[in-house]
N, C-alpha and C positions, 0 to 999 in steps of 0.2 A: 560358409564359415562365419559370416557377420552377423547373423544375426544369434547365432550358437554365443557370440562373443556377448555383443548385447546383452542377451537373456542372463547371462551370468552377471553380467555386472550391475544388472536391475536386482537379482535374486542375493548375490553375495558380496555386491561392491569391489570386486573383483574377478578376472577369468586369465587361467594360467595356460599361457599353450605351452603344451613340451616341448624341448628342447630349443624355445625361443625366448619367451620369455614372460610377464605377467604386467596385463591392463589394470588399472585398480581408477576406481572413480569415485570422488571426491563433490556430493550434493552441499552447497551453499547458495541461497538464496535464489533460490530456483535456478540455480544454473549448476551444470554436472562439468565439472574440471577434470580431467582424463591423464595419468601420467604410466609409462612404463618404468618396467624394473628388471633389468635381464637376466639377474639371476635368482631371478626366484622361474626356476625354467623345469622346477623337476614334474612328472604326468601325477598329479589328485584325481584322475579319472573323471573330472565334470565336466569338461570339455566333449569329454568322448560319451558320457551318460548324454549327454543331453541330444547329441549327432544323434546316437541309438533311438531316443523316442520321437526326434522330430522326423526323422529320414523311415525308421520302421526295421532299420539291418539288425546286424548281428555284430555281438561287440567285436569281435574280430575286423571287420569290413569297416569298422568307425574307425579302427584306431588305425588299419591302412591308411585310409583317406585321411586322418589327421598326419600321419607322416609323409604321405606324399607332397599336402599342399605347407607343409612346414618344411619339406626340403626344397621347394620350389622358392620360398620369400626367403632361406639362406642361400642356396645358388643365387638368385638374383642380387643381394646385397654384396654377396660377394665379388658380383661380375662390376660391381659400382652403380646397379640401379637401384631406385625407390621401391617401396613396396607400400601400396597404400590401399587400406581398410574403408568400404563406402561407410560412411557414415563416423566412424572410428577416428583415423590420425594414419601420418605417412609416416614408414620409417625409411630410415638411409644409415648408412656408416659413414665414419669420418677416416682420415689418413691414421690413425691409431686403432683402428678396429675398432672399436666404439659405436654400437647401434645409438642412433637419436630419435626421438620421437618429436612430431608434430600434432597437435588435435585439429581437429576442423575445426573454424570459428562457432558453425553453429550445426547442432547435431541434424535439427530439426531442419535446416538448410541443403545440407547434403543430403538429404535423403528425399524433398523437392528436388533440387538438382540431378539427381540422378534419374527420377522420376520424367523428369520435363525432356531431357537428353532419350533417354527412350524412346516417348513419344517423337521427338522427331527424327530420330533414325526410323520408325513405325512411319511418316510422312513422307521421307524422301524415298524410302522403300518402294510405298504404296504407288507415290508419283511416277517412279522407274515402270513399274508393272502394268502402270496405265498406260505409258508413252511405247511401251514395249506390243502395246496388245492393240496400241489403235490402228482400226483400217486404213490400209492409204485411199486420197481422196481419190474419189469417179472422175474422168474426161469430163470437163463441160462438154454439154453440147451444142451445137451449131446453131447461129442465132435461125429464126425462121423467120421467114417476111410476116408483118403483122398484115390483117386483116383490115381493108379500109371499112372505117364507121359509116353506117349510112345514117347516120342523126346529124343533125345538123346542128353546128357548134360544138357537136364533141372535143372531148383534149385527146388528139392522135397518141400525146405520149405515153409511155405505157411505165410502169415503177422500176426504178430501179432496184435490183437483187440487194439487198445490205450483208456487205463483205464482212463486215463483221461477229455475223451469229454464230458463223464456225470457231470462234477462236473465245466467242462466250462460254460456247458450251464445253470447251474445255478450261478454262479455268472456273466452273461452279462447284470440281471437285475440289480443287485449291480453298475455294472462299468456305466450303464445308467443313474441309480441316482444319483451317487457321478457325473458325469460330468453336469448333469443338475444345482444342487445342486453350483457346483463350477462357473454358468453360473450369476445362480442367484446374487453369493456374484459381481461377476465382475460388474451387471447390478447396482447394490446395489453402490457402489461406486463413479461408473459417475455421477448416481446422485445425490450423496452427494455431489459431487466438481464440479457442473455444478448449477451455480448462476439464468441458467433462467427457471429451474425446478419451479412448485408450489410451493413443501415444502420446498423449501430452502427460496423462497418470505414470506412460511407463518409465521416463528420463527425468519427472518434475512432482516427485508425491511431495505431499503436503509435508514436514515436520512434523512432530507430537513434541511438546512444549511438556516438560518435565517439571509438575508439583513440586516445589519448596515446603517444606511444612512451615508454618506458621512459631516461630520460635516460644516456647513457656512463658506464660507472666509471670516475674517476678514476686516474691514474695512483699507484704508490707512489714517495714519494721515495728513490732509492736511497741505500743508508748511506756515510755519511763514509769517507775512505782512513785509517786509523787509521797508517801508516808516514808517507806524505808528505802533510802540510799543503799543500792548491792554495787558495788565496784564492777565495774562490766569485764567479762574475760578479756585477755590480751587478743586483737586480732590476728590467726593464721594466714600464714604467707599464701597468697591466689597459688591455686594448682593450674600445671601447665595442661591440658591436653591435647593429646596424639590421636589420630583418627588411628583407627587398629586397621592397619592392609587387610586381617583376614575379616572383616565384617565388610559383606557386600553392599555398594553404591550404585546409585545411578552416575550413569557419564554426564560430564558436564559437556557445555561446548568448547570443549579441546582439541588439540591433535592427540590422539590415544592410540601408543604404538599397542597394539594386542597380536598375543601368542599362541593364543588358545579361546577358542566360544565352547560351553556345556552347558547342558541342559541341568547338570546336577551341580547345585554348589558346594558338594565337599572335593568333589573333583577337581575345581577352579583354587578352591582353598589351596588345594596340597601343591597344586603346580604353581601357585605363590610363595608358597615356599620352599621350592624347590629352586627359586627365581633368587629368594632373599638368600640362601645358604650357597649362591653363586655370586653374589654384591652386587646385588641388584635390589637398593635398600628403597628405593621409590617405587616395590612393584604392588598393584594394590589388585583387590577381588571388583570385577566393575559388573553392570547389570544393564546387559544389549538387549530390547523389544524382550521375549521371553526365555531369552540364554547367559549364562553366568559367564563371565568373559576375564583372563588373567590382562592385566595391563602391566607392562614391562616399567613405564614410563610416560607420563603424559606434557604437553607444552604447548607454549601460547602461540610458537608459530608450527608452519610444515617443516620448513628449513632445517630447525631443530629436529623434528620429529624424524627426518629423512636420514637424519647424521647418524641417528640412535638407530633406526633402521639397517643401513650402509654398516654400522659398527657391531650387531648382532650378526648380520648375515656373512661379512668379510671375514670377522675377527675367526676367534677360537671356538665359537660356542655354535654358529651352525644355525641357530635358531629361526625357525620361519616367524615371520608377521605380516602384518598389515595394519594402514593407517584409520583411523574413522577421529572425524570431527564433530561425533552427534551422539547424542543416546539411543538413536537407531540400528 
């Protein structure tokens, strides 16, 4: 189920599981900030698409399997346990029913970790099956009289057996694993700090920095008639202007509560104004990578953005959203 969760939140910056509730992830500065939101819990069916073409079933048998392992992390929080996601965040409930959520410190950590943890349940495994399979040792056998030298000066003594080669040759498979083991953490790090790896593109894409146009040159004022004095017109009062909501933008770096992404911008038009004729006079036409996107309201923090969120989906209106801080 995690990495079903992942794939969505690389593909849509969010993944909604039903009847629990919704990941949403937040890219700033190469680092991916992770929050839940529990009631946005209703099934969009991408969870379940996506199960269907990684696994190969039938959309029936996904959305089984999505309701079983989704009744399993509400029994669980219900009984007072954690429920936690590799790679993802832990949740818990609090004395008020209240799901919380935790993120891993680092995505790219947990997912080492869990890695590394493996392998040595794969180690202590191997070690059991070795200890379990080896022969028990032969009776020594009975010393024999040696043989008297007939060279003269020989050394009578004869070498002593070295007690130790039995207990070499069982820990050389020990010294195999721990260097394979130690191979692995080394292989494990380059590609942490190596930018043109997949998994580093799939949690850390670059930004695309949005064109400003270049503002008009100004006009020069031409020079005074130096023969005939004309009285100059009176000057008009500066006009104020209003960005118009229905002519679409690009997103700045904001928090931009969005309610709606289309392909088609008269589509995006109408449900801006169908935003505005509900008082929602800050809702504007925005422009996401190649989708026309309705924005409810935008701000300088999340906190805001969250409240505006919290107040669409609580209140009267019902309305879905999601957060983005980028023009992506």
């Amino acid at each position: 189920m995690e990495k079903y969760i992942k794939q969505l939140l690389s593909d849509d910056s969010r993944a909604i599981i039903p009847q629990f509730g919704c990941v949403m992830a937040l890219r700033e500065d190469d680092k991916v900030q992770l929050s839940f939101n529990p009631y946005l819990n209703f099934d969009d069916g991408k969870l379940t698409a996506a199960i269907m073409a990684g696994e190969g079933i039938s959309e029936e048998d996904a959305q089984r399997r999505v309701s079983d392992i989704v009744d399993s992390y509400n029994n669980d929080l219900s009984d007072g346990k954690a429920v936690t996601l590799a790679g993802i965040g832990t949740f818990s409930r609090d004395s008020m029913g209240r799901t919380d959520f935790t993120q891993v410190d680092d995505i790219d950590d947990a997912e080492a970790q869990s890695t590394e943890e493996a392998t040595a349940e794969a180690i202590v495994a191997e070690q059991a099956a070795t200890a379990s399979t080896e022969p028990e040792p032969l009776p020594e056998p009975e010393p024999q009289p040696e043989p008297e030298s007939t060279t003269p000066g020989a050394d009578l003594s004869s070498p002593t057996p070295d007690n130790n080669d039995e207990s070499r040759g069982g820990k050389k498979p020990l010294i195999v694993l721990l260097i394979i083991l130690l191979l692995l953490l080394i292989a494990g790090v380059v590609l942490y700090f190596h930018k043109d790896n997949a998994f580093y593109k799939y949690f850390f894409a670059e930004k695309q920095s949005v064109e400003t146009p270049a503002p008009a040159p100004e006009p020069k004022p031409e020079p005074a008639d130096t023969v005939k004095q004309v009285p100059a017109p009176a000057p008009e009062p500066p006009k104020t202007t209003k960005t118009d909501p229905l002519v679409a933008k690009p997103l700045t770096k904001r928090y931009n509560v969005i309610v709606g992404s289309y392909r088609d911008e008269q589509t995006a038009i109408k449900r801006v104004e169908e935003l505005g004729s509900k008082g929602f006079d800050r809702a504007f036409v925005g422009i996401r990578k190649d989708h026309f996107v309705a924005v409810i309201a935008d701000f300088s923090n999340i906190t805001e953005a969250e409240k505006m969120q919290e107040q669409i989906v609580e209140g009267q209106y019902h309305i879905e959203s999601w957060i983005t801080n980028s023009g992506e």
